[in-house]
Backbone as ProteinMPNN parsed JSONL, in Angstrom:
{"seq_chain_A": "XXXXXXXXXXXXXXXXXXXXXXXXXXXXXXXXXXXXXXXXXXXXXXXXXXXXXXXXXXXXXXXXXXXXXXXXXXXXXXXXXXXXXXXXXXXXXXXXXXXXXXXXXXXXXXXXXXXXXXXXXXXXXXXXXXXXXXXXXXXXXXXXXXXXXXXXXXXXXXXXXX", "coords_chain_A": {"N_chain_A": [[100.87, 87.103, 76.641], [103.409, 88.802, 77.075], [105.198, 91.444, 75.944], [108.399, 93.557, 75.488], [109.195, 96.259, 73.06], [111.658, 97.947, 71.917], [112.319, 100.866, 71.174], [113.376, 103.35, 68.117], [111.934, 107.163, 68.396], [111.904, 107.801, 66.16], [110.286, 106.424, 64.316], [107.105, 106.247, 63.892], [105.122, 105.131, 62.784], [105.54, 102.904, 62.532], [105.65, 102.151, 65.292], [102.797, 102.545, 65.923], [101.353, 100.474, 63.879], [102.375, 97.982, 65.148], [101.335, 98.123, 67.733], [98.979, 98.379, 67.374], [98.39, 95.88, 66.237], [99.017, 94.303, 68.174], [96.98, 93.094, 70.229], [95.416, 91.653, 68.955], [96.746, 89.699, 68.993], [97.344, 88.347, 70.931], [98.91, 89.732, 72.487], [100.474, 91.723, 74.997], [102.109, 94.714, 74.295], [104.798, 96.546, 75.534], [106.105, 99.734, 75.102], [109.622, 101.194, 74.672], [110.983, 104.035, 74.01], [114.06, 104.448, 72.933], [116.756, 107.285, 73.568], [118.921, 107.5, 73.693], [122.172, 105.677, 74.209], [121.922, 105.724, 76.989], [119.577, 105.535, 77.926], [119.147, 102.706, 77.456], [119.818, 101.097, 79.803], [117.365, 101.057, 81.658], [115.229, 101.147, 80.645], [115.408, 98.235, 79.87], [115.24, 97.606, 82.898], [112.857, 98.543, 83.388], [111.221, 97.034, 81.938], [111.323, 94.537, 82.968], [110.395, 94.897, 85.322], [107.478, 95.304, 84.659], [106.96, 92.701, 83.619], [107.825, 91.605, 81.314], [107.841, 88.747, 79.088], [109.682, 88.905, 76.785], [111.386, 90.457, 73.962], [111.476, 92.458, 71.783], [113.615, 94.553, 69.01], [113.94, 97.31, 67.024], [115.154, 98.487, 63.902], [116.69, 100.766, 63.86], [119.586, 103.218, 63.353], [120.64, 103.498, 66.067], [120.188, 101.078, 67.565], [122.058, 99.976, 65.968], [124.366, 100.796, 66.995], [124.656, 100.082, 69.821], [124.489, 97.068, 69.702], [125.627, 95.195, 71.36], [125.114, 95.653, 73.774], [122.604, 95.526, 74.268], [121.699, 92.98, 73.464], [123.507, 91.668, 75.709], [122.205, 92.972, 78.015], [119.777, 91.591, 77.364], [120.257, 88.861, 77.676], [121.247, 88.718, 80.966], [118.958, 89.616, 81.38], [117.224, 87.657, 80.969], [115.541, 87.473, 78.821], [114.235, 86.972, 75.68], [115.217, 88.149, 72.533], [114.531, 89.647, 69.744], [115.189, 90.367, 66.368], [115.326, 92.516, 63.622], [117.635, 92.668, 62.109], [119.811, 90.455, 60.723], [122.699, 91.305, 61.419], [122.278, 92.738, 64.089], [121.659, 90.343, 65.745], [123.417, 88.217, 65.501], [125.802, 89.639, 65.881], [125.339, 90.88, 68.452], [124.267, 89.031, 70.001], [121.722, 88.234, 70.093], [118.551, 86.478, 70.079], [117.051, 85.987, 67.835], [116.654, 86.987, 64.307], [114.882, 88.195, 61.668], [114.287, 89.433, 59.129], [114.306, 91.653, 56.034], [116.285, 90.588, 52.927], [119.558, 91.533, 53.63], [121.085, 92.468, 51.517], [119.454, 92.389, 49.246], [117.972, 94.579, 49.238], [119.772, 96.543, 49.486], [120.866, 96.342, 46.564], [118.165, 97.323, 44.914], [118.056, 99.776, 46.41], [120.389, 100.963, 45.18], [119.331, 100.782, 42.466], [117.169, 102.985, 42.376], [119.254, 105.119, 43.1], [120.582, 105.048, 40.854], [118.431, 105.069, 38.553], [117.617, 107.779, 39.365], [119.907, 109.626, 39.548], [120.031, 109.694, 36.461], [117.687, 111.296, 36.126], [115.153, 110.675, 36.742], [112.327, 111.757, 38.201], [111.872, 111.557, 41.769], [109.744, 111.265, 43.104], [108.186, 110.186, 41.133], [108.775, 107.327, 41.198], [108.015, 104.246, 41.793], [106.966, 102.516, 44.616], [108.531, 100.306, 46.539], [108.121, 96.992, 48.131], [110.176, 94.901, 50.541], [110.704, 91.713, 48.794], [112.086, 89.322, 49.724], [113.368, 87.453, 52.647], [114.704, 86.899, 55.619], [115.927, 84.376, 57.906], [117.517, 84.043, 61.316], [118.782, 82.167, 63.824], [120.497, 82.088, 66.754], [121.733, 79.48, 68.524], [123.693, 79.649, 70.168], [122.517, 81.864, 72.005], [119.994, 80.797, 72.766], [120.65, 78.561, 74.453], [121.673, 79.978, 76.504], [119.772, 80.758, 77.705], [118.611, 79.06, 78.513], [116.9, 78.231, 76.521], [114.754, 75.326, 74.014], [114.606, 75.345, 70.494], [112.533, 74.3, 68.589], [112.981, 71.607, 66.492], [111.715, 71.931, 63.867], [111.282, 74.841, 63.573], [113.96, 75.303, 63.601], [114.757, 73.976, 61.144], [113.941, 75.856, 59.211], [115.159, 78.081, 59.424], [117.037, 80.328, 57.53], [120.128, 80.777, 58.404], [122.236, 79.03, 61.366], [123.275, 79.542, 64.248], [125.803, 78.197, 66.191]], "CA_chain_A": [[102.296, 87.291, 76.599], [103.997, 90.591, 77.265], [106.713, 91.589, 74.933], [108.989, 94.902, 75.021], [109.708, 96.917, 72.14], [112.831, 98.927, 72.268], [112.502, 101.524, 69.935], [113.497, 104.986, 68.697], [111.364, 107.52, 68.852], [111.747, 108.186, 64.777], [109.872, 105.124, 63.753], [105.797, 106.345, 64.847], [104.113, 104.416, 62.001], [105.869, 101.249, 62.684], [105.15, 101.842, 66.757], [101.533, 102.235, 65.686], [101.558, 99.363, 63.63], [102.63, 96.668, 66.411], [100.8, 98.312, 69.01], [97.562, 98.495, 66.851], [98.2, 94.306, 65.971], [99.265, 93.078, 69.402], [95.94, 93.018, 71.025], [94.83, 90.257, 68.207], [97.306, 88.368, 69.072], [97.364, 88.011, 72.413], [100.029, 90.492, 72.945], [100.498, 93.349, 75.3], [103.224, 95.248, 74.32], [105.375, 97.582, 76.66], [107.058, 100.695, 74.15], [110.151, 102.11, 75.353], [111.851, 105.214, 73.247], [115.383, 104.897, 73.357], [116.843, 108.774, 72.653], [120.619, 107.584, 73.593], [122.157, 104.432, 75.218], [121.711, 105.667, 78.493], [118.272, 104.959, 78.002], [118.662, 101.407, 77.474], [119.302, 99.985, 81.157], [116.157, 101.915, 82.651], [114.116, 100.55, 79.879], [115.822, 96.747, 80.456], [114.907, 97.584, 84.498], [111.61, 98.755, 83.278], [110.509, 95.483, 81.201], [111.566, 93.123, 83.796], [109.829, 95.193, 86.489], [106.309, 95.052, 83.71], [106.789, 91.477, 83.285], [108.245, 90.967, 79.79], [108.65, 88.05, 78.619], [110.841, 88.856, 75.262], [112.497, 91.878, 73.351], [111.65, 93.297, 69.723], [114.644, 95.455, 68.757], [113.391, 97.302, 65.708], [116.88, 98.066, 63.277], [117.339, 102.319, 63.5], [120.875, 102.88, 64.052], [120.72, 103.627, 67.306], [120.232, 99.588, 67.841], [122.756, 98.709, 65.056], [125.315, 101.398, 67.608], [124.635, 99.695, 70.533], [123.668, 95.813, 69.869], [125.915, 94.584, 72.557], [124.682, 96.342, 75.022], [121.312, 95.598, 74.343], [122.055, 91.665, 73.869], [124.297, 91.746, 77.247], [120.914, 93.062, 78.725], [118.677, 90.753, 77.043], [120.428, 87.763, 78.297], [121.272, 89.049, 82.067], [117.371, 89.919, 82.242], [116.636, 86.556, 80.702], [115.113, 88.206, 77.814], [114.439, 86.303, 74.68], [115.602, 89.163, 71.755], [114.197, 89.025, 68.396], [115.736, 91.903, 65.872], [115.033, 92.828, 62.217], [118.562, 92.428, 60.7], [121.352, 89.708, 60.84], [124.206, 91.775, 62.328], [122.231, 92.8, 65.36], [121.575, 88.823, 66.274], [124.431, 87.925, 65.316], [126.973, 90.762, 67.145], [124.653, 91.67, 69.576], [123.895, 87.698, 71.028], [120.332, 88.07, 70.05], [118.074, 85.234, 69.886], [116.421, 85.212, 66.464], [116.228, 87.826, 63.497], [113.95, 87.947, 60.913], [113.694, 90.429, 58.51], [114.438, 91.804, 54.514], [117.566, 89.89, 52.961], [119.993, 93.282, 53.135], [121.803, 92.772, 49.67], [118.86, 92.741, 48.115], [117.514, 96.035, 49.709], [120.811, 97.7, 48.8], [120.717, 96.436, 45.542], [117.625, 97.954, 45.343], [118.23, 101.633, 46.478], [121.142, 101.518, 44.494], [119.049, 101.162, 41.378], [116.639, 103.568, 42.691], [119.599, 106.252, 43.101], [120.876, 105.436, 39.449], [117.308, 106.161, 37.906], [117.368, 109.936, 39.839], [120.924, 110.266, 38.685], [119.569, 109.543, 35.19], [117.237, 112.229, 35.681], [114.089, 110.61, 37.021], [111.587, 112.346, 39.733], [112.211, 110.366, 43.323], [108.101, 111.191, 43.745], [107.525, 109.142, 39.701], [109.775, 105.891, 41.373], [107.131, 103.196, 42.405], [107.515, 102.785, 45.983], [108.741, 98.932, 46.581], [108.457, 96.271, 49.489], [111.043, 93.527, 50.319], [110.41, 90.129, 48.634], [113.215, 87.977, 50.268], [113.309, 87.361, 53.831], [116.044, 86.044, 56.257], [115.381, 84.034, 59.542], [118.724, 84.049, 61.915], [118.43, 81.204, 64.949], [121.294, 81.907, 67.722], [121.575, 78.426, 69.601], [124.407, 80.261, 71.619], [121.107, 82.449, 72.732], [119.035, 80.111, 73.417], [121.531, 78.1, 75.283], [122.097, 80.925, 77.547], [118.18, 81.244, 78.121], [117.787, 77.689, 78.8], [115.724, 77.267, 75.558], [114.817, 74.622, 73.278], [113.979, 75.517, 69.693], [111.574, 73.356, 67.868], [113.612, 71.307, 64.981], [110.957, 72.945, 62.351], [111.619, 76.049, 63.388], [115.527, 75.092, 63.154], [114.925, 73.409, 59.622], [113.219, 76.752, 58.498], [116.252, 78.85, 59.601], [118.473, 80.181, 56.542], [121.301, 80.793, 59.27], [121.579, 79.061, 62.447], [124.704, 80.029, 64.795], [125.539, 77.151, 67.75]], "C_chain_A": [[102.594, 88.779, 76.645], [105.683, 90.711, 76.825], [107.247, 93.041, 75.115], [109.92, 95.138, 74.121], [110.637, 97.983, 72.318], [112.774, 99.622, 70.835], [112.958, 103.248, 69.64], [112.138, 105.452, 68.188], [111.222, 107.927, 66.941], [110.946, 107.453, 63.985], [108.394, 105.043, 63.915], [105.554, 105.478, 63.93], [104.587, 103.005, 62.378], [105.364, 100.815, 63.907], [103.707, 101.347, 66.339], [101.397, 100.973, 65.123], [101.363, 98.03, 64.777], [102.207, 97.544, 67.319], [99.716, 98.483, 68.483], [97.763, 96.404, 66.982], [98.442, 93.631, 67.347], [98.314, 92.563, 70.435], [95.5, 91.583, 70.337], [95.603, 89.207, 68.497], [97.598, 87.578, 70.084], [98.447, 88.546, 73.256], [99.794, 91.423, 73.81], [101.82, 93.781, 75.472], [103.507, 96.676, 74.783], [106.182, 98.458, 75.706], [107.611, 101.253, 74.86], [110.612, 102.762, 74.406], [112.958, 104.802, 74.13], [115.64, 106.213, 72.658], [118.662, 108.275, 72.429], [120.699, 105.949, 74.717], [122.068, 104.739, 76.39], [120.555, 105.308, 78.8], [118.169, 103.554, 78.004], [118.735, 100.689, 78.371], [118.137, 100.315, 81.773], [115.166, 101.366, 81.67], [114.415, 98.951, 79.584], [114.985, 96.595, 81.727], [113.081, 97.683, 83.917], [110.296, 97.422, 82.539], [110.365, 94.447, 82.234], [110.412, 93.399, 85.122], [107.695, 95.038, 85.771], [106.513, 93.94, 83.699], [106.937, 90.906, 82.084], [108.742, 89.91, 79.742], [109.174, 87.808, 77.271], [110.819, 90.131, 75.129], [112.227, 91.803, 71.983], [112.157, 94.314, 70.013], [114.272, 95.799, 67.266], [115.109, 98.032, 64.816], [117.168, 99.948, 62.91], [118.69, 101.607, 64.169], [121.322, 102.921, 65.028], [120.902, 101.806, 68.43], [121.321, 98.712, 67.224], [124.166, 99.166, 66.338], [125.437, 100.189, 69.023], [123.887, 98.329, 71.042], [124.191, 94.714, 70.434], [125.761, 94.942, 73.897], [123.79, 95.602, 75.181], [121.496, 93.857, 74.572], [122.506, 91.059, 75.08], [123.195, 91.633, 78.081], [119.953, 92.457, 79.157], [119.143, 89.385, 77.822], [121.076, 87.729, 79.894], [119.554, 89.081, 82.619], [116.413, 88.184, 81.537], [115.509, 86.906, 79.836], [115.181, 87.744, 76.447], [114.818, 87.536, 73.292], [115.267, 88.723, 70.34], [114.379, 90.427, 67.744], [115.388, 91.353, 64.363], [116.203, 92.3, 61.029], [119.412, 91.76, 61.133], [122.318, 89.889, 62.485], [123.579, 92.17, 63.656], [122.056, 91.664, 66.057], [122.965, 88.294, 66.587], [125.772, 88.544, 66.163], [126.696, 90.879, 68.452], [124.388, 90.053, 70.827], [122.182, 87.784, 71.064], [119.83, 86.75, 69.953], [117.82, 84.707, 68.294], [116.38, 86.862, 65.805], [115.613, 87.117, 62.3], [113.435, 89.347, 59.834], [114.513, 90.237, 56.66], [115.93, 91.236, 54.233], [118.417, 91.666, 52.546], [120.383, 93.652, 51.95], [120.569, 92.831, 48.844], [117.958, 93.964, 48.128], [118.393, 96.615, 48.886], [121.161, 97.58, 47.694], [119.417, 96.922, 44.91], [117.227, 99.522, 45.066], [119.332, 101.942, 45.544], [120.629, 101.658, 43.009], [118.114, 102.304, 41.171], [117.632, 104.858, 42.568], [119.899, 106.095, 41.652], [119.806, 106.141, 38.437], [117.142, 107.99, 38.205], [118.454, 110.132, 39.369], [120.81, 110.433, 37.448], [118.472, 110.696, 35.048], [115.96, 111.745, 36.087], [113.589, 111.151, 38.603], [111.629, 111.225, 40.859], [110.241, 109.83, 42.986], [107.33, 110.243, 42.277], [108.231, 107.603, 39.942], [108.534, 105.459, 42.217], [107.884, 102.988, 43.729], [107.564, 100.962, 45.797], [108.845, 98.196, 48.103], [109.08, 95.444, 49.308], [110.52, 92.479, 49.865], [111.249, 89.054, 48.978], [113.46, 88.312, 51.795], [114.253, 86.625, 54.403], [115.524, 85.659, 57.476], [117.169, 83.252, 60.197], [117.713, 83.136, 63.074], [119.894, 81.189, 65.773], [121.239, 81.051, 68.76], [122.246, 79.127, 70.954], [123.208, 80.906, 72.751], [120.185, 81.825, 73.294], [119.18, 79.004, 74.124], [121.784, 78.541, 76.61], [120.605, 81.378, 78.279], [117.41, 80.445, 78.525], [116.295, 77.644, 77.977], [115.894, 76.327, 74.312], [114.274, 75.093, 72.127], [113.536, 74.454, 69.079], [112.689, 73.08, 66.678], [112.745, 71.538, 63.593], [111.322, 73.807, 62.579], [113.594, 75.96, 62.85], [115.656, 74.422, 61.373], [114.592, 74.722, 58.524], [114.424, 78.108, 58.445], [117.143, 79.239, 58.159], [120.079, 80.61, 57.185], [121.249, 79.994, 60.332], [123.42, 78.921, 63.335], [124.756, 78.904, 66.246], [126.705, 77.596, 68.311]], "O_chain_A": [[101.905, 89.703, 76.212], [106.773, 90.284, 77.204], [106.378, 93.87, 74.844], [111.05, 94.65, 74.077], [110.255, 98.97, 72.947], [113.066, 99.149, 69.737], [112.939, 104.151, 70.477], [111.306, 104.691, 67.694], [110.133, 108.413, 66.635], [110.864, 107.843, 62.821], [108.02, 103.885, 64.104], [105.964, 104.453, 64.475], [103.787, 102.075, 62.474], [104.813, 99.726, 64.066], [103.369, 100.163, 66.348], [101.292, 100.121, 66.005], [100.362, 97.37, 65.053], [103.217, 97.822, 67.965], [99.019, 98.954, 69.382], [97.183, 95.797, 67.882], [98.062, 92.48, 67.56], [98.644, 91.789, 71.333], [95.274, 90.573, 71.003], [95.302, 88.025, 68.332], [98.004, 86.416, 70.108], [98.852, 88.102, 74.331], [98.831, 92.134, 73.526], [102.574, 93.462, 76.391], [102.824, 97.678, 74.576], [107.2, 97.847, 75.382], [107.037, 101.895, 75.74], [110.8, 101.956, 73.495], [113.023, 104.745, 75.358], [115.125, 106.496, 71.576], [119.413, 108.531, 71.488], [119.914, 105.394, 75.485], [122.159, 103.737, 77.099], [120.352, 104.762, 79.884], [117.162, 103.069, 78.519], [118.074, 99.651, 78.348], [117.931, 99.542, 82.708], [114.076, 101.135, 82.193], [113.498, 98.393, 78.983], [114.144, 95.699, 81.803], [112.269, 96.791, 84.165], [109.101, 97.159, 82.669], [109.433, 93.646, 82.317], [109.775, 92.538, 85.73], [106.809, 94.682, 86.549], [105.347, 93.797, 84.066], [106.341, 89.885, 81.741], [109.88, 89.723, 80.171], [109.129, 86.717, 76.702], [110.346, 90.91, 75.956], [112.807, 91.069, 71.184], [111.731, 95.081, 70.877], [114.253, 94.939, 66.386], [116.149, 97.895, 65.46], [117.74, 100.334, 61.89], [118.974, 100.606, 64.825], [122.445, 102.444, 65.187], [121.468, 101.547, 69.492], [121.622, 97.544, 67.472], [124.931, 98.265, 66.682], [126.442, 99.479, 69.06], [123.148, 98.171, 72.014], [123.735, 93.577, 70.317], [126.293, 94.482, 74.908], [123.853, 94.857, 76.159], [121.446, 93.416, 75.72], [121.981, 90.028, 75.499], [122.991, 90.642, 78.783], [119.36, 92.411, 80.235], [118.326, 88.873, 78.586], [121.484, 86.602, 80.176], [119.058, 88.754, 83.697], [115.242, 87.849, 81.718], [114.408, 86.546, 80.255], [116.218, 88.073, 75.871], [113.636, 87.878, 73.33], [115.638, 87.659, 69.843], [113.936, 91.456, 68.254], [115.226, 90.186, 64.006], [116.085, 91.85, 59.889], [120.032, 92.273, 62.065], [122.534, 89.361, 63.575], [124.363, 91.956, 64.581], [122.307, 91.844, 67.248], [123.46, 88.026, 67.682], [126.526, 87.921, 66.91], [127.486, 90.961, 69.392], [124.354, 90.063, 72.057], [121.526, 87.402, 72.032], [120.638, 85.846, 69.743], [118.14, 83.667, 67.718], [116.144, 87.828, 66.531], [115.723, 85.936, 61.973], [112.398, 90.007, 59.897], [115.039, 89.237, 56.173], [116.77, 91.352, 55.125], [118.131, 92.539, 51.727], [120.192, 94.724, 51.375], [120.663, 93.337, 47.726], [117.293, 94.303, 47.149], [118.096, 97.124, 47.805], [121.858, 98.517, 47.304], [119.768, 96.936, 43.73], [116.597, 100.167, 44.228], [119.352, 103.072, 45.057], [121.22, 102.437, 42.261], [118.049, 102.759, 40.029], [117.103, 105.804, 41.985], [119.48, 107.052, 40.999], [119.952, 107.167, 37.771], [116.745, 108.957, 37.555], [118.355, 110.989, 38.491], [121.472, 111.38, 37.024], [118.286, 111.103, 33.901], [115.194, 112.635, 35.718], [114.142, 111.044, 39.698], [111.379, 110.047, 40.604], [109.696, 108.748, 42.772], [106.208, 109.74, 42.334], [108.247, 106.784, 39.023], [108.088, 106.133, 43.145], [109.079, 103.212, 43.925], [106.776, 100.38, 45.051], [109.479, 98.673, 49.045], [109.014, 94.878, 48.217], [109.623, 92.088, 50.612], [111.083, 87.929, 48.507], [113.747, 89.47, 52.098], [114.703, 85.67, 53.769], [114.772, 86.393, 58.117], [117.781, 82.303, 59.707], [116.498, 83.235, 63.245], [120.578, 80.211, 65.471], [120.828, 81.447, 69.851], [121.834, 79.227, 72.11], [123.04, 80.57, 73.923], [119.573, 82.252, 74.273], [118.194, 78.368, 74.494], [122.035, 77.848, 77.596], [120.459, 82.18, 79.201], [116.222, 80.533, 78.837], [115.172, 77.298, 78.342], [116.905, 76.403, 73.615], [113.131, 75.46, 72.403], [114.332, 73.516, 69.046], [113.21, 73.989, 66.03], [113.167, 71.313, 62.459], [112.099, 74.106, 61.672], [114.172, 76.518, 61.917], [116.646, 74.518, 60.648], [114.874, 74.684, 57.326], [114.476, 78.935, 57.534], [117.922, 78.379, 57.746], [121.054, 80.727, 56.443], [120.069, 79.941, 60.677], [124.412, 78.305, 62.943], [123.893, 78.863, 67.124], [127.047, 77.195, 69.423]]}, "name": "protein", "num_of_chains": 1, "seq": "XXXXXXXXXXXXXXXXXXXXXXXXXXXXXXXXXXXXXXXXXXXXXXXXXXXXXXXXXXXXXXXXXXXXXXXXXXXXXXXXXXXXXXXXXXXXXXXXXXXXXXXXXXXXXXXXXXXXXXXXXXXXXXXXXXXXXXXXXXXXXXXXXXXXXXXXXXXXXXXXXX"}
């Protein structure tokens, strides 16, 4: 399978990441840097012309700015779109997101800034990973892509948009 990653260019450890794991999986993934939306039809043209079949949109703001563009794109190039947070699925006409539930991130950092306002060192705050996860399922998307989702995967959904 051949997937393209639309990403910015601020994000190296995460690139590395999914371009270190996609070999195991039977992936070969195509990385484009977006710097500005002008970048994103030339790296649409550029997937389709590589042979992608799907879209990871990773969630800088540069993706949250412009996630009807990118959606517009995805489903003109027949481009299945799978994004990190909600609102870009959701706004943008993505297919599927899948990532940290946001309220409980930003509840979260907000206790994280009260401890430093209280006077504690950032570098003495335990570093924390998400434990609650969200899975978005846009039928509209996969309507428009002429696909069928599996009714497990639809039962597993905690959103699903028709």
């Amino acid at each position: 399978m051949v997937l393209t990653y639309l990403v910015d260019p601020i994000a190296p450890l995460q690139v590395k990441a999914m371009t270190e794991a996609a070999p195991s999986l039977g992936v070969t993934l195509q990385v484009h840097d977006i710097h500005s939306g002008d970048d994103i039809p030339a790296a649409f043209e550029a997937a389709v012309r590589e042979g992608a079949q799907g879209l990871i949109v990773t969630a800088e703001t540069i993706f949250f700015t412009y996630r009807s563009r990118v959606g517009e794109l995805a489903t003109r190039h027949r481009l299945p779109a799978m994004y990190n947070t909600w609102i870009q699925a959701r706004d943008g006409g993505g297919l599927m997101a899948y990532g940290p539930v946001s309220s409980e991130v930003q509840r979260r950092v907000a206790g994280y800034v009260e401890r430093i306002l209280k006077g504690a060192k950032p570098s003495d705050l335990p570093f924390e990973q998400p434990t609650k996860f969200e899975l978005l399922i846009n039928l509209k998307a996969a309507a428009a892509l002429g696909l069928t989702i599996p009714p497990m995967l639809l039962a597993r959904a905690d959103e699903v948009i028709e």
